[in-house]
MARFIKE-717741 format. One line per 3 residues: their letters; for each residue z negated, y negated, x of N, C-alpha, C. Coordinates in steps of 0.05 Angstrom, whole numbers, plus 32768, in hexadecimal, padded with zeros to 4 digits. Example, Ala and Ser with C-alpha at 12.3 -4.5 7.8 and 13.67 -1.06 7.14 Angstrom:
BEGIN
as> 7F64,8072,8108,7F64,805A,80F6,7F64,8042,8108; 7F72,802D,8101,7F71,8015,8111,7F63,7FFF,8102
END
This chain:
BEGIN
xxx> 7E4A,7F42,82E6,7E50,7F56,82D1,7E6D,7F52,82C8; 7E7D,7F6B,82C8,7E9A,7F6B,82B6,7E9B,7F61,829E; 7EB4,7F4E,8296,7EB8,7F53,827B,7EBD,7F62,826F
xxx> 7ECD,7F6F,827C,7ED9,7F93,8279,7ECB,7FA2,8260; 7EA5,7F9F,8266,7E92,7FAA,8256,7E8C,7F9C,8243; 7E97,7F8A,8239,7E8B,7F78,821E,7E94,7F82,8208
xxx> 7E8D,7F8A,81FA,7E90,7F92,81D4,7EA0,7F7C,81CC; 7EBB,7F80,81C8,7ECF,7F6C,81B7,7ED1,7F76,8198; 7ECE,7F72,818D,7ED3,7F80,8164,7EF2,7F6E,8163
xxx> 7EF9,7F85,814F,7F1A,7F81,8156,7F17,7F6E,8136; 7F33,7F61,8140,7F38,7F45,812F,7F42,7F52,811D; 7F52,7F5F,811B,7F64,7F71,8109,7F48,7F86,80F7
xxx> 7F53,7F87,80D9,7F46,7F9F,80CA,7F57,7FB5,80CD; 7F43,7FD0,80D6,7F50,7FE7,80D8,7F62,7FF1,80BC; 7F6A,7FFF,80BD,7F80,800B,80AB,7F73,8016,8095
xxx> 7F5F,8026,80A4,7F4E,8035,8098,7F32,8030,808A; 7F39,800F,8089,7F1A,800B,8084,7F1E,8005,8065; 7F06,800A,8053,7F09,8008,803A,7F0F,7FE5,802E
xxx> 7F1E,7FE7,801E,7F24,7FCE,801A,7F0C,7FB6,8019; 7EF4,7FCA,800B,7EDD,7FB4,800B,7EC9,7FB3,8020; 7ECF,7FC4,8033,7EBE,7FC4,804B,7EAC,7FCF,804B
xxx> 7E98,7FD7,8063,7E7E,7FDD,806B,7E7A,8002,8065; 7E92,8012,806A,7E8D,8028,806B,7E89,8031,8091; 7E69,803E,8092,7E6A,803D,80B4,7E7E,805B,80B8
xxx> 7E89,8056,80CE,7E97,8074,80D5,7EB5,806E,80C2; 7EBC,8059,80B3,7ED2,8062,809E,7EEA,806F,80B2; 7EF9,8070,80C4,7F0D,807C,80CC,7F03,80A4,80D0
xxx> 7EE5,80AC,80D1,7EEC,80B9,80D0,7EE8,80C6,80B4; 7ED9,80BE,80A2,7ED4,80C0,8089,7EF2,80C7,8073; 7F0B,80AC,8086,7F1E,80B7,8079,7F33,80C4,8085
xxx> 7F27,80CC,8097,7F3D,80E5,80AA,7F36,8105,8098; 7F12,8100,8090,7F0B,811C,8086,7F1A,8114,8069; 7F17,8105,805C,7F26,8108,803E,7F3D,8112,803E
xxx> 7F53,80FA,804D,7F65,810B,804D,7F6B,812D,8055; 7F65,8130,8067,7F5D,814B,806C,7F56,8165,8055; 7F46,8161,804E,7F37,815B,8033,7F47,815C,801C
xxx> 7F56,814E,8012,7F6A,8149,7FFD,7F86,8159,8008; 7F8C,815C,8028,7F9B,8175,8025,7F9C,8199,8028; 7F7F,8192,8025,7F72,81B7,802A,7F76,81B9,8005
xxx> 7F6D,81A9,7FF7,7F66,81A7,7FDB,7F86,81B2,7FCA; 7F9A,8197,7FD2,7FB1,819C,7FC6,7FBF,81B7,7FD3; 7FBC,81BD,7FE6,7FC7,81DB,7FF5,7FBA,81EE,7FE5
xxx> 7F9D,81EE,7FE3,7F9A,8207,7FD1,7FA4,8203,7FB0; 7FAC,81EC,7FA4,7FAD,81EA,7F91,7FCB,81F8,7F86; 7FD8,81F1,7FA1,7FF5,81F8,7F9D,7FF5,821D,7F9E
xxx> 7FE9,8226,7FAE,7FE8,823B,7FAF,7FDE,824B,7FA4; 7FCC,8242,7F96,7FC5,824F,7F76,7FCF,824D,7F60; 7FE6,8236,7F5E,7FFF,8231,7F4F,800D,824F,7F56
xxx> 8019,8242,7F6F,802B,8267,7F78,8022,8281,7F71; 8003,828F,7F7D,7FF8,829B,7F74,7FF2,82A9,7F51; 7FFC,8292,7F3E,7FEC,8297,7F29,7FD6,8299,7F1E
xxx> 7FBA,828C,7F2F,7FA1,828A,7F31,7F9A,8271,7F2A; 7F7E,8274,7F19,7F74,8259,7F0F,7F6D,8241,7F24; 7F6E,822B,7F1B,7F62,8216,7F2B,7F48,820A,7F24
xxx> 7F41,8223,7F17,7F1C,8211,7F07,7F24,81F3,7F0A; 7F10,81EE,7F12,7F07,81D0,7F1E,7F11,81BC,7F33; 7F29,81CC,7F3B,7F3A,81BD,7F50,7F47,819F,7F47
xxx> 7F57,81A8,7F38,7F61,8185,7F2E,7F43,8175,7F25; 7F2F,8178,7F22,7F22,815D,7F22,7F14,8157,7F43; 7F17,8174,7F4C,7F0A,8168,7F66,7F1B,815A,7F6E
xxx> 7F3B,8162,7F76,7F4E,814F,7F7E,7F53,8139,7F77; 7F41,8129,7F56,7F45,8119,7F50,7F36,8107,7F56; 7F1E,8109,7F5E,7F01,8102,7F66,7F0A,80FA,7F8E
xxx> 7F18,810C,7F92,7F1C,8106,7FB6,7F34,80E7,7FB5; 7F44,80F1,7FA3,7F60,80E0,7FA0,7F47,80C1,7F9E; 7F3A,80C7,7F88,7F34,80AC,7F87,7F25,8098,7FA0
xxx> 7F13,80A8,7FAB,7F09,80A2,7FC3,7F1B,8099,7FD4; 7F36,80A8,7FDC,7F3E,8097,7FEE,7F50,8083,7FEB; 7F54,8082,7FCC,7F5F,8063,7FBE,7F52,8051,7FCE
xxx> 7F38,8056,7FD5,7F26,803C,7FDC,7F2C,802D,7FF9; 7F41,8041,7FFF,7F48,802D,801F,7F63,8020,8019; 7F6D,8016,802A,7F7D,7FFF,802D,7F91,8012,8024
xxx> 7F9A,8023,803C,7FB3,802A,802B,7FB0,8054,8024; 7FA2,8052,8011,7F9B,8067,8007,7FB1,8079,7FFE; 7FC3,8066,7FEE,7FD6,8073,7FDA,7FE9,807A,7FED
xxx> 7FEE,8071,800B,8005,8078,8017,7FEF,8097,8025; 7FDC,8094,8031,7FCF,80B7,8037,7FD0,80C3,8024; 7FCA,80BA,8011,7FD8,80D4,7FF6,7FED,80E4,7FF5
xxx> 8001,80C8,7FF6,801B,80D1,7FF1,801A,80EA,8009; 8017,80E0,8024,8017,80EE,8039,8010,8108,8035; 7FF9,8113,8033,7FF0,812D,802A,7FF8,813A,8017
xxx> 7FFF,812C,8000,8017,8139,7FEF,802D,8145,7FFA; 8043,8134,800B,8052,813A,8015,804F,814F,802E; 803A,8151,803B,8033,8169,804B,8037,8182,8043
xxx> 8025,8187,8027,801E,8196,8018,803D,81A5,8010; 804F,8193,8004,8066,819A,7FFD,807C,81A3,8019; 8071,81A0,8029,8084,81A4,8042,807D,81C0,8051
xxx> 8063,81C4,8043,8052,81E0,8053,8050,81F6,8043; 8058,81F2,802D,8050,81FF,8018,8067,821C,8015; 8086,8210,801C,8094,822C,8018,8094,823A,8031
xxx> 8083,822F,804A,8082,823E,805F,806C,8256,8061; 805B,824B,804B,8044,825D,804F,8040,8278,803F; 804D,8265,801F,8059,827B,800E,806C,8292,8010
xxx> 8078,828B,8021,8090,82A3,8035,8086,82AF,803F; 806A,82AC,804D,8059,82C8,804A,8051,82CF,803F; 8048,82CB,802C,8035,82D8,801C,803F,82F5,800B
END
């Protein structure tokens, strides 16, 4: 039999894994948040532009934000999707 086929678990903690561990699936859990947190802030912005309410948006956004505080480096995918948001935002608005 190959070693080729032996199950090695990596020595290294993923990036994505929550600081305190034991989330199954966490990379894709926080591929959807992020995701997630920039569908949220996109419409948020655009209901800014618009002139339309955000009911309940800022606590949902605040409720997602916190969730993905919980991984290692949360506050830098934040930042990230923020900065998306701001980069996409006068392209889309130019149509509108």
């Amino acid at each position: 039999m190959s070693n080729d086929l032996i199950y090695k678990p990596q020595e290294e903690k993923i990036s994505s894994e929550p600081d305190f561990g034991l989330f199954d699936r966490s990379r894709k859990k926080s591929s959807r948040s992020k995701a997630d947190l920039f569908e949220l802030l996109l419409v948020k912005e655009l209901n800014k532009y618009s002139k339309l309410s955000c009911l309940n948006l800022n606590d949902e956004i605040k409720n997602l934000i916190n969730k993905i505080k919980l991984f290692k480096d949360g506050s830098t995918r934040i930042k990230e999707q923020n900065k998306r948001v701001r980069l996409l935002l006068p392209y889309i608005t130019k149509e509108l």
